[in-house]
C-alpha positions as CSV (number, residue, x, y, z in Angstrom):
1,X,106.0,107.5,71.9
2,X,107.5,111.3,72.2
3,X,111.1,109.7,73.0
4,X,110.9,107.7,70.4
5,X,109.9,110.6,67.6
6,X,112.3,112.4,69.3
7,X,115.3,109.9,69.1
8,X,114.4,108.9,65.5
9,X,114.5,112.6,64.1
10,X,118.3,113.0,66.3
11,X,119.3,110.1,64.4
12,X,117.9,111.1,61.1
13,X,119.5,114.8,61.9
14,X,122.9,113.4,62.5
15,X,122.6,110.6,59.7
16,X,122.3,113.9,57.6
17,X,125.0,115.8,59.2
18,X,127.2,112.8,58.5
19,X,126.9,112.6,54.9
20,X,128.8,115.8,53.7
21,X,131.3,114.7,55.6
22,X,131.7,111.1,54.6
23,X,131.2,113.3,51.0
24,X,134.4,115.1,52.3
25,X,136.1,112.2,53.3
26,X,136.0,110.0,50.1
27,X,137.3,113.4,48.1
28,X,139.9,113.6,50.2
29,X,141.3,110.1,50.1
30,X,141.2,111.1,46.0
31,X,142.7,114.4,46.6
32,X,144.1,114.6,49.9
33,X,144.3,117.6,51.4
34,X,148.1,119.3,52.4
35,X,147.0,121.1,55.6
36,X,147.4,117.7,57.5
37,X,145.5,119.4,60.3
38,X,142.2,119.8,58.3
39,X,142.5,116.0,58.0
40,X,142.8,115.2,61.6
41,X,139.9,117.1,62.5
42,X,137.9,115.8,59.6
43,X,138.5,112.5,60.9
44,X,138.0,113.8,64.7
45,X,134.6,115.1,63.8
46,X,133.7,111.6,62.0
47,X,134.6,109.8,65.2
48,X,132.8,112.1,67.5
49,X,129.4,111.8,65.5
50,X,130.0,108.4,65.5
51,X,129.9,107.5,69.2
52,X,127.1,109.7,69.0
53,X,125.3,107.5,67.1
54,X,126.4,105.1,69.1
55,X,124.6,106.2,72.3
56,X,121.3,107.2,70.8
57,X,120.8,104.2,69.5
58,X,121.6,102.4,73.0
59,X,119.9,105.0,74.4
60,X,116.5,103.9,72.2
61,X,117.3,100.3,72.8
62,X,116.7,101.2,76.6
63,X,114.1,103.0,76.0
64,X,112.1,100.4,74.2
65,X,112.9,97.7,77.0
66,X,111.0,99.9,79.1
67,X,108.4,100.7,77.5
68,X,108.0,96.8,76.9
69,X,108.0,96.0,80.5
70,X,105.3,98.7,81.3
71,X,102.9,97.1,78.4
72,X,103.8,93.9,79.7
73,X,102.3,94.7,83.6
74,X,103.5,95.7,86.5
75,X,103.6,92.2,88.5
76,X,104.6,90.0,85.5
77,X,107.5,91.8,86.0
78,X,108.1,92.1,89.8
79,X,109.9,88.2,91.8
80,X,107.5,87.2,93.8
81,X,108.5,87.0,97.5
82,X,105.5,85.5,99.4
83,X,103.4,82.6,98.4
84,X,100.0,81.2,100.2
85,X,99.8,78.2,102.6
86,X,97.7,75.6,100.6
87,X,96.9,74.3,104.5
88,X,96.4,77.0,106.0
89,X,95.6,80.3,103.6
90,X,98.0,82.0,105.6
91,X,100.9,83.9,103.2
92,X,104.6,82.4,103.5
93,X,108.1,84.8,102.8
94,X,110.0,83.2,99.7
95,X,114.1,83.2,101.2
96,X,114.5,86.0,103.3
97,X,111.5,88.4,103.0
98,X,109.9,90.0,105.6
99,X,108.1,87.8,108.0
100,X,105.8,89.9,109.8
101,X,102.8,90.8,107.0
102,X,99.9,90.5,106.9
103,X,97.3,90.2,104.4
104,X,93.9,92.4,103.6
105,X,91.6,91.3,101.2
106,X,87.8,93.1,100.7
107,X,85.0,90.2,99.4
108,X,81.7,91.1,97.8
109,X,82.8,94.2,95.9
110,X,81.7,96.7,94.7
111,X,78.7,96.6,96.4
112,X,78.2,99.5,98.2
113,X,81.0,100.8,100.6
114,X,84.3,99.6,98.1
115,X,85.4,102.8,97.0
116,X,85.1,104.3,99.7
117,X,87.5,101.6,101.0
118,X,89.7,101.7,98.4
119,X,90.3,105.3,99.2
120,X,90.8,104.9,102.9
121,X,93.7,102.4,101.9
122,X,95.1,104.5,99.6
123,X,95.4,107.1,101.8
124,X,96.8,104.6,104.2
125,X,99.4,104.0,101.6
126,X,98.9,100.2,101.8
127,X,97.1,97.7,99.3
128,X,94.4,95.3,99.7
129,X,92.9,92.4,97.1
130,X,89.2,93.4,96.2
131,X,87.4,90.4,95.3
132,X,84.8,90.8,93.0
133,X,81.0,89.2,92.7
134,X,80.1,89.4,89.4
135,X,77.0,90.8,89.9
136,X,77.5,93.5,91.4
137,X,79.1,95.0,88.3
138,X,76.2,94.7,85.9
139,X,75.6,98.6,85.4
140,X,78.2,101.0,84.1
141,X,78.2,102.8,87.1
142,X,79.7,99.7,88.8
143,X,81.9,98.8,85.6
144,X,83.1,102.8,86.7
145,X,84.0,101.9,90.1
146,X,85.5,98.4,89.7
147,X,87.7,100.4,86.8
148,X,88.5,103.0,89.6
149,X,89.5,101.0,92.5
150,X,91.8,98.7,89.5
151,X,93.3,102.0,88.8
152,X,94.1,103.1,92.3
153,X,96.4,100.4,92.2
154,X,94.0,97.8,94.1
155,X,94.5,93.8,92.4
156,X,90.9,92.5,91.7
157,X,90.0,88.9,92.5
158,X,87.3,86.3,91.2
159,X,84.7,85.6,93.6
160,X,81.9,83.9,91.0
161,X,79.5,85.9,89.5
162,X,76.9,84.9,91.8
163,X,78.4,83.5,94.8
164,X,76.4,80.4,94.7
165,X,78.4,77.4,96.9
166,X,80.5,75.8,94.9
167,X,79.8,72.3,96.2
168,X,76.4,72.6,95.5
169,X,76.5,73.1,91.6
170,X,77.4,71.2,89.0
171,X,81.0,71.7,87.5
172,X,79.4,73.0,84.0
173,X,77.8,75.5,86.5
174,X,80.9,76.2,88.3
175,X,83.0,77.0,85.2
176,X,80.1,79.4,84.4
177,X,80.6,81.0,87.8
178,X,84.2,81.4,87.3
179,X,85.4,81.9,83.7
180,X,82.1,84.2,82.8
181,X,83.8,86.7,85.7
182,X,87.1,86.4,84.4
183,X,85.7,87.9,81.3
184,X,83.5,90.7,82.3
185,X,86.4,91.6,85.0
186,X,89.3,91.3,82.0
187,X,86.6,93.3,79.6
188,X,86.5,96.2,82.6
189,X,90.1,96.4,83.8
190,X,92.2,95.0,81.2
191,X,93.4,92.3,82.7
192,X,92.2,88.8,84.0
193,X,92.2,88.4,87.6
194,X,95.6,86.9,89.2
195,X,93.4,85.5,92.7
196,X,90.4,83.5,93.3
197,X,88.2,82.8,96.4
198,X,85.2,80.6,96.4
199,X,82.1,81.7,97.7
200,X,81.7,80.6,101.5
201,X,85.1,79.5,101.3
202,X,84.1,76.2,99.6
203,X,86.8,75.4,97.2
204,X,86.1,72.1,95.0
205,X,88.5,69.8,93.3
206,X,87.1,71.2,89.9
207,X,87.7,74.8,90.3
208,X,90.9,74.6,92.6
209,X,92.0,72.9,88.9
210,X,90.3,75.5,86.7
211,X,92.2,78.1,88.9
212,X,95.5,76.8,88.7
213,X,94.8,76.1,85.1
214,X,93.8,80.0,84.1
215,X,97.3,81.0,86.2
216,X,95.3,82.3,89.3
217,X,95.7,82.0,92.9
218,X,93.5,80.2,95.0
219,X,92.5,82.1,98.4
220,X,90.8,81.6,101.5
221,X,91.3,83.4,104.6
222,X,93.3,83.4,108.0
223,X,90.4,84.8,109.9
224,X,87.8,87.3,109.8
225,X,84.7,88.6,111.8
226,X,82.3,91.1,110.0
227,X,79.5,89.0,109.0
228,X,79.1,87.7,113.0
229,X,76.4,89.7,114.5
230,X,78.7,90.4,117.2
231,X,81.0,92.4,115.3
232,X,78.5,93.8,112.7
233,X,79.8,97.3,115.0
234,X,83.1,99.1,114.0
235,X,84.8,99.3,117.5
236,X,84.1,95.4,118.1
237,X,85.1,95.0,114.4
238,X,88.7,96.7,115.2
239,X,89.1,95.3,118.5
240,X,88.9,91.6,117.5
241,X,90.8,92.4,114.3
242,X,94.0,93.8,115.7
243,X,93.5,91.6,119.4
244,X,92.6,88.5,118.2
245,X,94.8,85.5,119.0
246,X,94.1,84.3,115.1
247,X,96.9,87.3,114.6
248,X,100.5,86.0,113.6
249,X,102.9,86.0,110.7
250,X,101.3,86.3,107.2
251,X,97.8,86.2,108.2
252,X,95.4,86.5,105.5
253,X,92.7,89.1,107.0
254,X,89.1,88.2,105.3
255,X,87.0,91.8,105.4
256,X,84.1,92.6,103.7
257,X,82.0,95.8,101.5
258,X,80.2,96.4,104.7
259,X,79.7,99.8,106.0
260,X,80.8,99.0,109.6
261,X,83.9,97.5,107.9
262,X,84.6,100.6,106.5
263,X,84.2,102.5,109.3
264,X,86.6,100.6,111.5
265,X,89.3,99.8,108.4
266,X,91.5,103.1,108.8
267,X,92.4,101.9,112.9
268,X,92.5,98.5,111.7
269,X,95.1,98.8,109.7
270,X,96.6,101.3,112.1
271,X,96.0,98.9,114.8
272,X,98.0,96.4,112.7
273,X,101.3,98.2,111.6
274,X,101.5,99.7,115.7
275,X,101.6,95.8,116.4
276,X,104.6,95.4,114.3
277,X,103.2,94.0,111.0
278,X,103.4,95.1,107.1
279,X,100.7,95.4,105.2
280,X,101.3,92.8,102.3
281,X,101.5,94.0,98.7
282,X,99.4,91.7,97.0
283,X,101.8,91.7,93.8
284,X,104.2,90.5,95.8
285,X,102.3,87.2,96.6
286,X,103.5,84.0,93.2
287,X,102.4,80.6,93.1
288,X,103.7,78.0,95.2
């Protein structure tokens, strides 16, 4: 908004410098001046305040493209350049983008430990999808920290609001479950959520179709260990993460708000990137 005040009053301070000398002009093609000099720098100084016009104006033109792509949203605006594996979960490189990602992505937040989480990985430098269960975001405080983590630069995901199995509920029930989150999440944030993942991993025919059909991308994982009781531990947790034979190209890594997950996520991801893989931006992942 300041550029633009300040380009409008340039233009209206030059549109005013202008008219004495358009003034000056018209007299002089009625009374032309004999100092043929004064004439060609009247005509010079027209010109030059011309282009100047000119370039402010394509200068404000620019100006307002940008500032249309930043209301717009970052991601509507960026090519995607991976896409998931409807077989497998696993993410695939569009052309030639890097192979050798991976994916991280945090289920049942914000419970306790995602903020915390969120910070690790943002201190990391690297990006993770939080997936959100709607009812863990039923107090302000929680609406807080779900707004925080969004604005760390974290993408939130739909995870139902009460992660009841899918398969077990009728599909009046499981558009409840889904499009109620949506809301409440798009009512925190400011925006819907671009990713969904069924509770349990138990995607039905209904809400794979109510996904695609609100523009969001269904998810399930590659692997993932910290709900096993051998792993509820942050050394075992790291060690099977980074060592696990489940580990190739574009794995989608399934994590949870768990305090032993957050204790082992900092050498996980270190674990990861010493192994030779990228930590996927999730705005880089489109649709199939």
């Amino acid at each position: 908004m300041m550029k633009k005040w300040i380009i409008t009053s340039m233009l209206l301070f030059l549109l005013s410098a202008c008219s004495p000398a358009l003034d000056a002009n018209e007299q002089s093609s009625e009374q032309p001046s004999s100092d043929p000099a004064k004439n060609s720098q009247t005509d010079q100084e027209s010109e030059n305040q011309s282009n100047q016009l000119s370039e402010i104006t394509e200068g404000e033109e620019e100006i307002n493209e940008e500032m249309d792509e930043g209301v717009s949203g970052d991601h509507s605006k960026v090519t995607p350049q991976y896409y998931v594996d409807s077989t497998n979960y696993s993410v695939k490189p569009i052309d030639d983008a890097e192979p050798s990602v991976v994916l991280l992505t945090i289920d049942d937040a914000p419970d306790k430990y995602a903020l915390d989480m969120a910070k690790i990985l943002k201190e990391l430098n690297v990006k993770a999808i939080f997936f959100v269960n709607g009812h863990f975001i039923e107090t302000e405080e929680k609406k807080a920290v779900l707004k925080e983590i969004h604005d760390m630069g974290f993408p939130i995901g739909n995870h139902t609001m009460t992660h009841k199995s899918l398969n077990s509920i009728t599909e009046e029930d499981q558009y409840e479950e889904i499009m109620t989150l949506n809301d409440r999440i798009e009512e925190i944030i400011g925006e819907k959520p671009r990713f969904f993942r069924a509770p349990f991993g138990g995607n039905t025919d209904y809400a794979k179709d109510l996904a695609a059909k609100e523009g969001m991308i269904l998810m399930n994982w590659t692997y993932g260990y910290d709900w096993e009781p051998g792993y509820m531990e942050a050394s075992a947790l790291k060690d099977i993460m980074i060592n696990t034979e489940a580990l190739s190209n574009g794995a989608n890594l399934l994590m949870h708000d768990r305090e032993w997950t957050k204790d082992a996520l900092s050498e996980i991801v270190i674990g990861l990137q010493n192994k030779g893989y990228k930590i996927l931006d999730p705005d880089l992942i489109g649709n199939e």
